[in-house]
Each structure stands twice: as C-alpha cells, then as structure tokens.
Backbone bond lengths (Angstrom), bond angles and torsions (degrees), N, CA, C in turn:
res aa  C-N    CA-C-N  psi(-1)  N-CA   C-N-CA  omega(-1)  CA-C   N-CA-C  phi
1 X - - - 1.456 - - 1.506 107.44 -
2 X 1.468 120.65 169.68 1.246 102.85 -169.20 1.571 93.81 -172.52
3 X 1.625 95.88 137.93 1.986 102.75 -178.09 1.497 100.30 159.49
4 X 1.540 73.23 157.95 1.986 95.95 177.36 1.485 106.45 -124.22
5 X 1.548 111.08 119.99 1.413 138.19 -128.25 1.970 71.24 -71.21
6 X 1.548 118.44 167.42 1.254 136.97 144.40 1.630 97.52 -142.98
7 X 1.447 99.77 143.19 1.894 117.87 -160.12 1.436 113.89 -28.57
8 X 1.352 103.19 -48.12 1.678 104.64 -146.14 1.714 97.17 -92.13
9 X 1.449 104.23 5.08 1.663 103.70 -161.84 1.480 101.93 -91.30
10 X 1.390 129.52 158.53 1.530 123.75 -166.72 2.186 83.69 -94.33
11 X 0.733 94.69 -77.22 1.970 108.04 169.15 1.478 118.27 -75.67
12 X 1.663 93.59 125.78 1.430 90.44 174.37 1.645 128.74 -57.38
13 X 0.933 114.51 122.06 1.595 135.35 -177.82 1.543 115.30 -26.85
14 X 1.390 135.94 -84.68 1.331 135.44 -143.35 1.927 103.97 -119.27
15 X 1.043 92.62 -46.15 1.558 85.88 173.87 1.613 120.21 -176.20
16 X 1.442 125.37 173.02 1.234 109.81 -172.98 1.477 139.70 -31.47
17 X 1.440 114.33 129.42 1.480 102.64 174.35 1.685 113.31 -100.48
18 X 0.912 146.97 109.05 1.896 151.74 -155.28 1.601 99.30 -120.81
19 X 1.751 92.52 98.31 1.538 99.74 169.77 1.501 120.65 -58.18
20 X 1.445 100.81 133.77 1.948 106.53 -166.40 1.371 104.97 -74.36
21 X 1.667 90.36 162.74 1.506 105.61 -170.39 1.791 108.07 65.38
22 X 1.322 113.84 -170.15 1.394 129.43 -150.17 1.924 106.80 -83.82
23 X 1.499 100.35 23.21 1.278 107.63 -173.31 1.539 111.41 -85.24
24 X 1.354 124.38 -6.87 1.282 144.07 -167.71 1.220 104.42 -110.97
25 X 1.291 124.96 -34.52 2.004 126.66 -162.11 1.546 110.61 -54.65
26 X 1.149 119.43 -38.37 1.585 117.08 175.64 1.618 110.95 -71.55
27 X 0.728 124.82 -35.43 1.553 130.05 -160.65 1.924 86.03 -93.61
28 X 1.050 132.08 -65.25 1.501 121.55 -160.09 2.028 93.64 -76.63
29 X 1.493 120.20 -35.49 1.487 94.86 169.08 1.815 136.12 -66.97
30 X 1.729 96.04 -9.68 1.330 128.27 -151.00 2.110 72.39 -75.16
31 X 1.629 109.44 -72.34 1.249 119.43 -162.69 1.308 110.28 -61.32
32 X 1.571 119.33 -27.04 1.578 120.40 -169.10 1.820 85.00 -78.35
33 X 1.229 131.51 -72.79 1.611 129.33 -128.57 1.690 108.54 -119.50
34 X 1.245 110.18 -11.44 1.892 107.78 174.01 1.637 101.77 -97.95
35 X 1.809 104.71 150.21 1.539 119.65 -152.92 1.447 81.99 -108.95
36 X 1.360 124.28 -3.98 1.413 121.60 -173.76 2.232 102.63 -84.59
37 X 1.929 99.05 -4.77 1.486 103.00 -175.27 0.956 106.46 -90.41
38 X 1.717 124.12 -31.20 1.450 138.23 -129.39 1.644 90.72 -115.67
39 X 1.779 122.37 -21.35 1.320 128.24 -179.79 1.561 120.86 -83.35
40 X 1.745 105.10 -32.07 1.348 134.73 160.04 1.685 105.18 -38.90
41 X 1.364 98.76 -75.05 1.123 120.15 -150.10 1.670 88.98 -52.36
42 X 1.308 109.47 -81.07 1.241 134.84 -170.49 2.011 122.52 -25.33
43 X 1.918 88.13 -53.03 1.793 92.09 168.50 1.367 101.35 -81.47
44 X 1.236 141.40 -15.14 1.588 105.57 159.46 1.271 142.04 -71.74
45 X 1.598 110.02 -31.24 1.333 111.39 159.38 1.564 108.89 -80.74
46 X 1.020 154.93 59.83 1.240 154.25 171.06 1.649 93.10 -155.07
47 X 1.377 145.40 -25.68 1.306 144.03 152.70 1.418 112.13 -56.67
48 X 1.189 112.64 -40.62 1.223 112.67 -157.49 2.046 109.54 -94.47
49 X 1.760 104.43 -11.74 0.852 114.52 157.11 1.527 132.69 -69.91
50 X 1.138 90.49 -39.10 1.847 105.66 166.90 1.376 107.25 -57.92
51 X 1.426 123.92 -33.18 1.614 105.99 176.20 1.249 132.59 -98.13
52 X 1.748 113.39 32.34 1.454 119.32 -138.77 1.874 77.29 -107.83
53 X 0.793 115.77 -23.44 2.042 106.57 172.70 1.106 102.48 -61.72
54 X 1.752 118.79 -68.12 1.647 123.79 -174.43 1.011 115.26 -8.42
55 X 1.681 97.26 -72.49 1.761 130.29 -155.33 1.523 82.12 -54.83
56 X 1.581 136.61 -68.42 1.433 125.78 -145.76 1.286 101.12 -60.53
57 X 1.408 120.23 -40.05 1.779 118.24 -154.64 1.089 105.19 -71.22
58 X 1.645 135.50 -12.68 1.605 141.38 -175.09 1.319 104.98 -102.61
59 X 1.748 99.57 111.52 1.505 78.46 179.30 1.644 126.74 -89.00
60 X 1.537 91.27 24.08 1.652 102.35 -178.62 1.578 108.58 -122.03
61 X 1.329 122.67 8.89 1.087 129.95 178.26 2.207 100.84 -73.24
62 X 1.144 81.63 98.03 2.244 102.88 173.07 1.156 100.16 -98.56
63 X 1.333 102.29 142.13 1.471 110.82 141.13 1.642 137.47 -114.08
64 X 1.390 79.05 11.74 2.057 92.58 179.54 1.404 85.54 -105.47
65 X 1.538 94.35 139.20 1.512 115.96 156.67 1.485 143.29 -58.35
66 X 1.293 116.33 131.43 1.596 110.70 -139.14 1.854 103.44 -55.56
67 X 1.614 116.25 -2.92 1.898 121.72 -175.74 1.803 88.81 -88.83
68 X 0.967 123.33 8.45 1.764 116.84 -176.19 1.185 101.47 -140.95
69 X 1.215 135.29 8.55 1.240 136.57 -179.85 1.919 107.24 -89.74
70 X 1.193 143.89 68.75 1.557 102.12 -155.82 1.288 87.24 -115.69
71 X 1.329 148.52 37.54 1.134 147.24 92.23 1.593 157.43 -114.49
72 X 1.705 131.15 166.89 1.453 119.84 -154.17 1.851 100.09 -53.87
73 X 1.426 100.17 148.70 1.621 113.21 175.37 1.449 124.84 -79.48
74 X 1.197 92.04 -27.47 1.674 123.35 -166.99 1.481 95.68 -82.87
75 X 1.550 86.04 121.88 1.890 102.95 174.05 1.736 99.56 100.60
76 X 1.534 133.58 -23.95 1.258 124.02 -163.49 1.813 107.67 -84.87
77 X 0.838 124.89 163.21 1.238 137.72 -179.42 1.165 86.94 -29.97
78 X 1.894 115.31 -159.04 1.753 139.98 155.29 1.360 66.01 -139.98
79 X 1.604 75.99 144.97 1.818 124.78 168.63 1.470 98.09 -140.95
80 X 1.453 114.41 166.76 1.128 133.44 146.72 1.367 136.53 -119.74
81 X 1.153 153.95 116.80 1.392 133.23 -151.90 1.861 100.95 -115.64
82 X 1.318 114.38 130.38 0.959 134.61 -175.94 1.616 112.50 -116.42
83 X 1.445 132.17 129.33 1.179 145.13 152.30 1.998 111.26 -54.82
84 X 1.334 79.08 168.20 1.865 56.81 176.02 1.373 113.94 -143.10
85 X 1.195 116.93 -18.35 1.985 119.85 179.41 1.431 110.05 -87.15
86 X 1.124 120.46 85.68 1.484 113.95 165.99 1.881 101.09 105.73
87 X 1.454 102.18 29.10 1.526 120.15 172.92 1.148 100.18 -152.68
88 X 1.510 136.11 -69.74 1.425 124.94 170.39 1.449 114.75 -73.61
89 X 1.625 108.70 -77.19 1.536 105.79 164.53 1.412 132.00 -76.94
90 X 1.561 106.74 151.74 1.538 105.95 176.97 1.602 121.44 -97.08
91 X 1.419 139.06 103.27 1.007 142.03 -163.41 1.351 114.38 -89.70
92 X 1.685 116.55 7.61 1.365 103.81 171.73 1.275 144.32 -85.92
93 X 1.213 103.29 29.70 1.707 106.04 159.74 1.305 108.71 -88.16
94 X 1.625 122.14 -25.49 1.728 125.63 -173.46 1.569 91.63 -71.09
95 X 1.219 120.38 -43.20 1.514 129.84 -158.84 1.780 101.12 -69.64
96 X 1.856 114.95 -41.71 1.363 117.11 152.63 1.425 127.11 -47.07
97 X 1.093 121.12 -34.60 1.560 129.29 -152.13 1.182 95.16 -90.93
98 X 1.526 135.62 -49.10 1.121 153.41 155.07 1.852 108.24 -30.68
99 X 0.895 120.91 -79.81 1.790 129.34 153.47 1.316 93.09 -27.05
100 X 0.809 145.86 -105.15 1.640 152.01 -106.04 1.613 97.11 -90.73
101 X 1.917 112.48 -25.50 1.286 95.33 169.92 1.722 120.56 -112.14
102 X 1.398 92.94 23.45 1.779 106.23 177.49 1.220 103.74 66.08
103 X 1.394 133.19 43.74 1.257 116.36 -172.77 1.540 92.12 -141.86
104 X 1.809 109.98 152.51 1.587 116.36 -179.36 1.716 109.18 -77.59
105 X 1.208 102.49 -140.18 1.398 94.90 -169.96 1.854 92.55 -119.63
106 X 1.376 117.36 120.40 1.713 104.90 162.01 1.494 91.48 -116.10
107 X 1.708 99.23 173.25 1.361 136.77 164.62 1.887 121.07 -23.67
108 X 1.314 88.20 -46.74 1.441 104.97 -160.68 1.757 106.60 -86.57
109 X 1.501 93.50 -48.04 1.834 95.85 -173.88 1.764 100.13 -74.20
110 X 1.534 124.21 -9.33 1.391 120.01 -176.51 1.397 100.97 -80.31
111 X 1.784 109.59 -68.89 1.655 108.38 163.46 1.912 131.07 -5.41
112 X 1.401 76.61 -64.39 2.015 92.66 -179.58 1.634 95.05 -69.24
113 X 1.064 136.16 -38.52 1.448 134.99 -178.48 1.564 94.18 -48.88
114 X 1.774 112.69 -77.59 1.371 99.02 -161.82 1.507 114.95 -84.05
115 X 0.987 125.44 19.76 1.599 137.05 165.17 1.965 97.99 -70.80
116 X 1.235 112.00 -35.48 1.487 100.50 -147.80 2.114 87.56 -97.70
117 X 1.282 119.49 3.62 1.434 136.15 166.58 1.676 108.28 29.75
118 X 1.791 87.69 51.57 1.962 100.41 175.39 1.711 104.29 -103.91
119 X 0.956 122.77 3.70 1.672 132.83 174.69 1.368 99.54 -36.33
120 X 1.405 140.87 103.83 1.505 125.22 162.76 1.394 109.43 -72.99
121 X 1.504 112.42 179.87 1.862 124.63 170.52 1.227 89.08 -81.04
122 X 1.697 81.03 145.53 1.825 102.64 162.71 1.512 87.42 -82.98
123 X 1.560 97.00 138.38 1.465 106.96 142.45 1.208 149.44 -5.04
124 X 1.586 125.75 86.01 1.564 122.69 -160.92 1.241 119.43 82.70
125 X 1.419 122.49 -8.42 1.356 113.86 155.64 1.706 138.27 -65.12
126 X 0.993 123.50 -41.97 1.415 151.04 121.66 1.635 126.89 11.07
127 X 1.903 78.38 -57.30 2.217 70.80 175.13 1.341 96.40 -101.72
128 X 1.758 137.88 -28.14 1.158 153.77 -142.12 1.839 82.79 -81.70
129 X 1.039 123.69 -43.76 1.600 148.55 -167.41 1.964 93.85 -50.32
130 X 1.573 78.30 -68.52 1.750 106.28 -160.34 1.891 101.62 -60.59
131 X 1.815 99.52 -39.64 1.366 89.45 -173.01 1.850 111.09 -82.35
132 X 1.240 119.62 -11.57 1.348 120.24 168.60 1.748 123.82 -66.06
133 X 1.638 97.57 -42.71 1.679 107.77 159.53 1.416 132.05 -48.80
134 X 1.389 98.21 -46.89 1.784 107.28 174.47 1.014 115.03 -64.08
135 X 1.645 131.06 -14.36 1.067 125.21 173.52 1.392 127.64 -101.10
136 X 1.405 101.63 23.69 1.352 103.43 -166.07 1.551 131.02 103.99
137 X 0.997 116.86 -42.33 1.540 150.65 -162.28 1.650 112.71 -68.90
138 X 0.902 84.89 93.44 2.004 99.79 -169.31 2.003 95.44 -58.80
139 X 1.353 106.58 158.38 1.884 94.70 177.27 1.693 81.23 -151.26
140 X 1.424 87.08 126.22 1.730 133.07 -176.89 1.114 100.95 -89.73
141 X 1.860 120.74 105.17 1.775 115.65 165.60 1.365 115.28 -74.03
142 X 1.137 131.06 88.50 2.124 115.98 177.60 1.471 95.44 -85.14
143 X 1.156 119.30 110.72 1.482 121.67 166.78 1.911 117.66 -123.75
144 X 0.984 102.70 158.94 1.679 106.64 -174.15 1.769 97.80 -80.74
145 X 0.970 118.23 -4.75 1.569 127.78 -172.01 1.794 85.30 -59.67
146 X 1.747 131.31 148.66 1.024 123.81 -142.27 1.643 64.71 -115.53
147 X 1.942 108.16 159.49 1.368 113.62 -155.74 1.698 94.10 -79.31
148 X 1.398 142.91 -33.28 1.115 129.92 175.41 1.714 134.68 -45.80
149 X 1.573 99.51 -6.61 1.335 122.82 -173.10 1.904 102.36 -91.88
150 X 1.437 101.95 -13.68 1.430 105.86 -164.23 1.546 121.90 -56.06
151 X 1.194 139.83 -18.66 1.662 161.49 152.71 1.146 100.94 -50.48
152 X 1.558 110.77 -69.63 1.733 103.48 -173.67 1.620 119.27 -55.35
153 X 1.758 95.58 -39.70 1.459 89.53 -177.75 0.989 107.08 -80.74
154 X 1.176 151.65 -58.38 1.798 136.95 -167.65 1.278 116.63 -42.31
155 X 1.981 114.68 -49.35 1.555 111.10 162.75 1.470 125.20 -54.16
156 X 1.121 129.91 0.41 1.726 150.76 -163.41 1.641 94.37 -93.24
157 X 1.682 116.21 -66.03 0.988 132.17 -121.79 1.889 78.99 -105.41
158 X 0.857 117.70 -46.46 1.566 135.52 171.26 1.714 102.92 -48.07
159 X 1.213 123.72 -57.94 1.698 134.28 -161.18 1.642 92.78 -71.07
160 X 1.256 132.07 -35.78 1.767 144.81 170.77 1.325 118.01 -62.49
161 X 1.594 100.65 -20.51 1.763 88.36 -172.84 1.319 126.99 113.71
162 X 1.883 105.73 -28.12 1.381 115.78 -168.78 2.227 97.41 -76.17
163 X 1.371 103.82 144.28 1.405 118.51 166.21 1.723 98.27 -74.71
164 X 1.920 88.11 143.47 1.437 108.88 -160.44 1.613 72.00 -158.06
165 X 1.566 107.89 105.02 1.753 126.58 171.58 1.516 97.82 -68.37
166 X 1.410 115.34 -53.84 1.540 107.27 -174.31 1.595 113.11 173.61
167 X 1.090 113.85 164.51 1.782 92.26 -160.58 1.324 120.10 -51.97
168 X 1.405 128.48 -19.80 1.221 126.00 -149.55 2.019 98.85 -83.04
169 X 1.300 104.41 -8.91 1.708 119.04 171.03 1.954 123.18 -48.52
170 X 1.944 94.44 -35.74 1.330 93.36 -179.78 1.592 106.04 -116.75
171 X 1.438 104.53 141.32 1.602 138.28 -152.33 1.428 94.60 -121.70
172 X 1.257 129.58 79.85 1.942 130.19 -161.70 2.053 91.62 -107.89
173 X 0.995 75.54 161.55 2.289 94.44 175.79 1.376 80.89 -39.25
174 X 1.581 121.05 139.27 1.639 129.71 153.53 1.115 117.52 100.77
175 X 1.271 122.04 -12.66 1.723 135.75 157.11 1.598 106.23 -25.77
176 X 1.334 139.92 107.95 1.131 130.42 174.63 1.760 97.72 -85.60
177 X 1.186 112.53 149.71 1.974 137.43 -148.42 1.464 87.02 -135.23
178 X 1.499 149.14 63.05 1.778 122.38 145.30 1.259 98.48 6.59
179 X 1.765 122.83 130.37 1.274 126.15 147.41 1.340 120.19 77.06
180 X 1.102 125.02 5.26 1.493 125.31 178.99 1.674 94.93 -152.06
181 X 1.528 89.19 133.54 1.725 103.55 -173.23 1.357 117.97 -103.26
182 X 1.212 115.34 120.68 1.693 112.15 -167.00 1.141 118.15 -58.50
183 X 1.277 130.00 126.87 1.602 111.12 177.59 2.127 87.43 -126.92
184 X 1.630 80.15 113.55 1.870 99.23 168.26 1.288 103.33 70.61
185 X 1.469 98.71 -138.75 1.485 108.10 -179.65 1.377 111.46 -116.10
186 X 1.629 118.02 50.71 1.636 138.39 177.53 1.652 95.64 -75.37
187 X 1.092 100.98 156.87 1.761 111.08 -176.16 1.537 95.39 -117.41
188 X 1.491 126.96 4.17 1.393 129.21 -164.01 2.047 94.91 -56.39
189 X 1.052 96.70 -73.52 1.428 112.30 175.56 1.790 113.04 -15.90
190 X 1.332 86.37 -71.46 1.815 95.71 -158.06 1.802 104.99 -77.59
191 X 1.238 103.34 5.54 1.458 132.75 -175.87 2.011 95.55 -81.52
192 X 1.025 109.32 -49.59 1.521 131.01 -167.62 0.911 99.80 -89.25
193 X 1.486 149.53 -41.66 1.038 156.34 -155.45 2.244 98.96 -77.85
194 X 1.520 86.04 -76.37 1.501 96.50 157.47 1.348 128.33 -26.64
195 X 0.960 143.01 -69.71 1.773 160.47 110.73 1.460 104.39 25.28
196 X 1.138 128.85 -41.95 0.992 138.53 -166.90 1.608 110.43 -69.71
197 X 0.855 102.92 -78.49 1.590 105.61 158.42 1.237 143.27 -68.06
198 X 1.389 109.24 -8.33 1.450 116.87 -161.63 1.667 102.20 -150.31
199 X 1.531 100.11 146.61 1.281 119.78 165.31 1.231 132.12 -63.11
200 X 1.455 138.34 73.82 1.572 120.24 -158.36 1.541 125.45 -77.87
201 X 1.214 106.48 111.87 1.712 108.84 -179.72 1.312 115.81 -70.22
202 X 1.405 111.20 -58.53 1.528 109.67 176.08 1.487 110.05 -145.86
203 X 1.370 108.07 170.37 1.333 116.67 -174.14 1.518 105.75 -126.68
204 X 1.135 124.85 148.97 1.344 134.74 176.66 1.441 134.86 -109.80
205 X 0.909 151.66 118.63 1.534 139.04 -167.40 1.369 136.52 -169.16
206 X 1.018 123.59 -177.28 2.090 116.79 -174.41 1.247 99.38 -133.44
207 X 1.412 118.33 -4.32 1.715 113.48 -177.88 1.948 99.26 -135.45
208 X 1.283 95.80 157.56 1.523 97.70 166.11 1.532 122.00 -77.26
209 X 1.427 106.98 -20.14 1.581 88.12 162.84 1.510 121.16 -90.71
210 X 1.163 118.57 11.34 1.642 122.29 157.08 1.641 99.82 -48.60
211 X 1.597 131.29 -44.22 1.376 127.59 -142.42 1.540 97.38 -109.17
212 X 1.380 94.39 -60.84 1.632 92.91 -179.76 1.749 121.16 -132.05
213 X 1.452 122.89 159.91 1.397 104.19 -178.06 1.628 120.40 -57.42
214 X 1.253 116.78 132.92 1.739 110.32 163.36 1.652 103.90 -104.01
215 X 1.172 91.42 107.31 1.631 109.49 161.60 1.369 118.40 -54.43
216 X 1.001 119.18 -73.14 1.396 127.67 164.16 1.485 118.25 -102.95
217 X 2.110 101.70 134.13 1.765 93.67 -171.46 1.284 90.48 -118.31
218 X 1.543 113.15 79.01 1.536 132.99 137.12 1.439 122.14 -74.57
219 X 1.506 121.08 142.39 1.450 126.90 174.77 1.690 94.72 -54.06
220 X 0.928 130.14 -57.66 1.460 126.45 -171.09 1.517 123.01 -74.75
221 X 1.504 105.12 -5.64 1.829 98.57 171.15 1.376 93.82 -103.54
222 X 1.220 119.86 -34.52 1.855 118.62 175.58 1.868 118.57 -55.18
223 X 1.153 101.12 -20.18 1.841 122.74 -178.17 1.286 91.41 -84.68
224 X 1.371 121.09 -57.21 1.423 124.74 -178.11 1.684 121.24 -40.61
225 X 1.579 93.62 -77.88 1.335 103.14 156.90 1.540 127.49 -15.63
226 X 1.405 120.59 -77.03 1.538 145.29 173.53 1.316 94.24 -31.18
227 X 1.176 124.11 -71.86 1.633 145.11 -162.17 1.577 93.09 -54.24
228 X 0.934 138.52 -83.95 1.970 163.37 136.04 1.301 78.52 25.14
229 X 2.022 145.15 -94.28 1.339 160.64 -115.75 1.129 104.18 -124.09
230 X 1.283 122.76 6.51 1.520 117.59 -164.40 0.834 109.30 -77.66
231 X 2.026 144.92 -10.55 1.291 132.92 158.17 1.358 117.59 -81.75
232 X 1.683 111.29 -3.64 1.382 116.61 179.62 1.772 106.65 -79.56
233 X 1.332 118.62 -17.99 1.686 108.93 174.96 1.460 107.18 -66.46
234 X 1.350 106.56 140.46 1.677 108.63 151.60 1.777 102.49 93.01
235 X 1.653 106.95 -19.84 1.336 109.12 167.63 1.608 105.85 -112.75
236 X 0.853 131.88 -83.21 1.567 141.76 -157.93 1.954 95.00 -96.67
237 X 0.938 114.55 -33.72 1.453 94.84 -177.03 2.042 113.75 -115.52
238 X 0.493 92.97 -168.40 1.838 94.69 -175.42 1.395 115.40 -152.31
239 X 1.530 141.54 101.15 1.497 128.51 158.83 1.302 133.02 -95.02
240 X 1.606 115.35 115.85 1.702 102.30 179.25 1.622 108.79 -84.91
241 X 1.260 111.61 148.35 1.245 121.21 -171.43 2.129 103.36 -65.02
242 X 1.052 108.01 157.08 1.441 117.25 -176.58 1.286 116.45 -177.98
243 X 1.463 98.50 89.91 1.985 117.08 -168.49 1.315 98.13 -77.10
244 X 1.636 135.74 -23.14 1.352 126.52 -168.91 1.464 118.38 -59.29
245 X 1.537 118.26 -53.92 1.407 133.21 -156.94 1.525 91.67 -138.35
246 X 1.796 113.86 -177.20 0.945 143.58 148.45 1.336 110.78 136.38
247 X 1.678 107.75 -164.72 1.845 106.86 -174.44 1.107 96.74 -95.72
248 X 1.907 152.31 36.61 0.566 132.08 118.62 1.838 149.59 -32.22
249 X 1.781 82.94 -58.83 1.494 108.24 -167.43 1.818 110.93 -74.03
250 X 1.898 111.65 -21.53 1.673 96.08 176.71 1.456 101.01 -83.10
251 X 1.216 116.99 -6.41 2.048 123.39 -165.21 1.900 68.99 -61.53
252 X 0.974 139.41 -58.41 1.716 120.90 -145.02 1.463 108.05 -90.09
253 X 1.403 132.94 -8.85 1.601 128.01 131.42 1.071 122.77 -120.46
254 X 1.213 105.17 79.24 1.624 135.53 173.49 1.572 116.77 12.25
255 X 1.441 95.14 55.82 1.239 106.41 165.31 1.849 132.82 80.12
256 X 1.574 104.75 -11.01 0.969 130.09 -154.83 1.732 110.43 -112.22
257 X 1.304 101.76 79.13 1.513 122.46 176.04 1.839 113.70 -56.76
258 X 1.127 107.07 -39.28 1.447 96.13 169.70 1.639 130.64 -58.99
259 X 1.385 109.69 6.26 1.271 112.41 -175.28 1.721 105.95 -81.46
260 X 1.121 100.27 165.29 1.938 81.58 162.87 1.102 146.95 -83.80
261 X 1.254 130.24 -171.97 1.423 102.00 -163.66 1.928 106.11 -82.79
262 X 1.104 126.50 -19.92 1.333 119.29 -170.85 1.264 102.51 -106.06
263 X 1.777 135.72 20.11 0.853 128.40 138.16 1.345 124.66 -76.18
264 X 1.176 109.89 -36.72 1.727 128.46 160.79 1.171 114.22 -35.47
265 X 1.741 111.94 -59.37 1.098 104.95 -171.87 1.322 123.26 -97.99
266 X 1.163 136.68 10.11 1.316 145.32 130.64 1.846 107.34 -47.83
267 X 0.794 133.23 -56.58 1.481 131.16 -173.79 1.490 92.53 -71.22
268 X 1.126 139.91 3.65 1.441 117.64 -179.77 1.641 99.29 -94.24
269 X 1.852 88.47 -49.72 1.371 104.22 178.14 1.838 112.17 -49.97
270 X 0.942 136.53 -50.10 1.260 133.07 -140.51 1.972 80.30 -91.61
271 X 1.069 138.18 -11.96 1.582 148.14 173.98 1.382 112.89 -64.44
272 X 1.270 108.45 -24.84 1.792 117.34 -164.77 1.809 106.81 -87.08
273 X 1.323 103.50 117.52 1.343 108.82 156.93 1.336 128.59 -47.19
274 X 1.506 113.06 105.58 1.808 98.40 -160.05 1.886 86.87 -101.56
275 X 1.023 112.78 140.20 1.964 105.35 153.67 1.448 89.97 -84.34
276 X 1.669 96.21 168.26 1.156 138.00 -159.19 1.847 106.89 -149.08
C-alpha cells in the first residue's frame, strides 16, 4: 500500500511516507537483506495458494465484507484483489534513496520513482500470481498509486511477470465509483466497484485498509478492526509485513503529517513500550 497521510484520511493517500534521517534504516534493510523477509513473504503467498481450489468450490466463499458486498457473489467470476506497493511491488530502493538522501517522501520524487518502473516482485507473488491465472482467476490491482500513474504501473507489473488481463484490472487513487463517495485514500469504493463483477476470493495487503474501510486510524479502532476479521487472516484475506510505512505509524501522531518531522518523531517515541 502506499501514501502520504493528509488529516482527515484513515491511510496515507498517494504513496510512501519514509521517516527522515536514519529512522527508516532497519525496516528498509530489514526488507532489502534478511531471508527471515523473503521467507515471510514467500509462505504466505504459497499458503494462500494452497487455498485457491477451496475458495473456487464455495460458491459463497467472499472476501469483501458483507458493508461492500451490495450484490449476490454466487455465479460472478473469481477475482482476486491485490494491493500493490509493498504487496506486489517492492519499493525499497525509493524508500533507500529517500534515506541516503535525507529526504521524506513528496509527490514528485515518488512520480519519477514509478516513471522509471524498476519495482521488483515481492517474494512469492509471481508464482502465487501465475497459479491464480491458470485457474481462471482474473487479479484486480486496487492501489493508492494516483490513477495517472496507471501506464507506468501496469508496464511495471507486466516487466515482473505478474498477469495484467487488461487495463481495466487496475483501480489507482481517483477511480470515480457511481454511488459511492470517496472519502481520502479509503479503498472502500473501488472495493465495490470490483465486487461488481467478480467473485472475491482473497485480498492481499500491508495495511488494514487494503481489507476493510478504517474510519478512524486510532490504535484502538485499528485493534478493533483486527479483533472484528481476525478469522478472516490466513483464509480470505492475506497481510505482508511492511515495517517501512503505513496507517499504522500517523495512528501515533494522530494522523497529522503537517507536523514536523521531530515532532513526529517524538510522538512515535513517547508510543514505545519501554520495560523498566
């Protein structure tokens, strides 16, 4: 998933946000160089391949939530819906480049990121991809990537290996939805939209609003949430881990990116369970 939080939004909006200075180096070396990321990655999409018969033989086996569901499932294609920054593609060399030049994440240096369409596959996405295709199984990109980016990314996602049925597959920030009103950078919308045609088996993602809307991105409505879907992991939904970014990290200064950066990071700090 991918974005730089604006207030009222539950998930940051357009694309990575990479706290400055050396506040990022564990988490982007964690994903670049430990086999303990690349093993993660890998048995989940390979779990989640093992259940890709199940899902077909039920014809009530959903993976949208019954508030995004607003019509029967049964009889519609299978789809799969996939996130795509830091679930399909791996953006941590932008997330390096960012580090190495002390700088956060804007609009412009992300743009030129996916203009230059060097994003490799995460791990196990690839065959998990290939074995969902053979079966029929169309795979839906909904990404926060803003829809003018949509060329670069499909040629991105295409040069990796991943199946791309035809443009109408990726659902980027700005997708206009008949009947459903965007609020931020919520995937609720393009969630429904998807649905529409298609049967959803599973969903994929690095944030909780990959799966479902977060209204509010409080530590305690996000716990909520978890608690709410928690039989939905590992069956119908999928999370790859992603220490760099997400709507985790504004939940601990309340959301509010315009602050500075070492006010930020004081509120992260003062968040941490210290023993004593």
């Amino acid at each position: 998933a991918a974005g730089a939080a604006a207030a009222k939004t539950a998930t940051p909006p357009a694309a990575a946000t990479a706290p400055a200075g050396d506040d990022n180096l564990n988490a982007v070396l964690w994903m670049q160089r430990s086999e303990e990321y690349r093993a993660v990655a890998e048995q989940t999409y390979r779990a989640a391949a093992d259940k890709l018969d199940a899902a077909l033989k039920q014809p009530n086996w959903d993976a949208l939530v019954p508030e995004e569901r607003g019509n029967a499932a049964t009889g519609l294609k299978p789809a799969v819906v996939l996130d795509v920054d830091e679930t399909v593609l791996d953006n941590s060399p932008y997330q390096a480049r960012l580090l190495h030049d002390g700088k956060e994440y804007d609009e412009l240096s992300w743009d030129q990121w996916v203009a230059e369409k060097k994003a490799t596959a995460i791990p196990g996405v690839v065959d998990f991809a290939k074995a969902a295709n053979a079966r029929g199984i169309t795979l839906i990109y909904i990404s926060n990537r803003a829809v003018h980016l949509k060329d670069a990314t499909l040629a991105n996602l295409r040069s990796v290996g991943l199946p791309v049925a035809d443009d109408s597959v990726f659902l980027g920030l700005g997708t206009v939805v008949q009947g459903c009103e965007q609020n931020g950078s919520e995937k609720n919308c393009r969630r429904q939209l998807a649905g529409q045609t298609y049967r959803v088996l599973m969903q994929f993602g690095d944030q909780l609003g990959d799966f479902v809307q977060v209204t509010a991105n409080t530590g305690q409505a996000r716990g909520a949430l978890l608690q709410q879907y928690h039989d939905w992991f590992g069956e119908r939904w999928w999370m790859l881990p992603n220490p760099s970014y997400g709507g985790w990290e504004p939940a601990q200064f309340n959301n509010d990116f315009a602050q500075p950066w070492q006010q930020r990071h004081d509120a992260k700090r003062a968040a941490l369970e210290v023993a004593r």
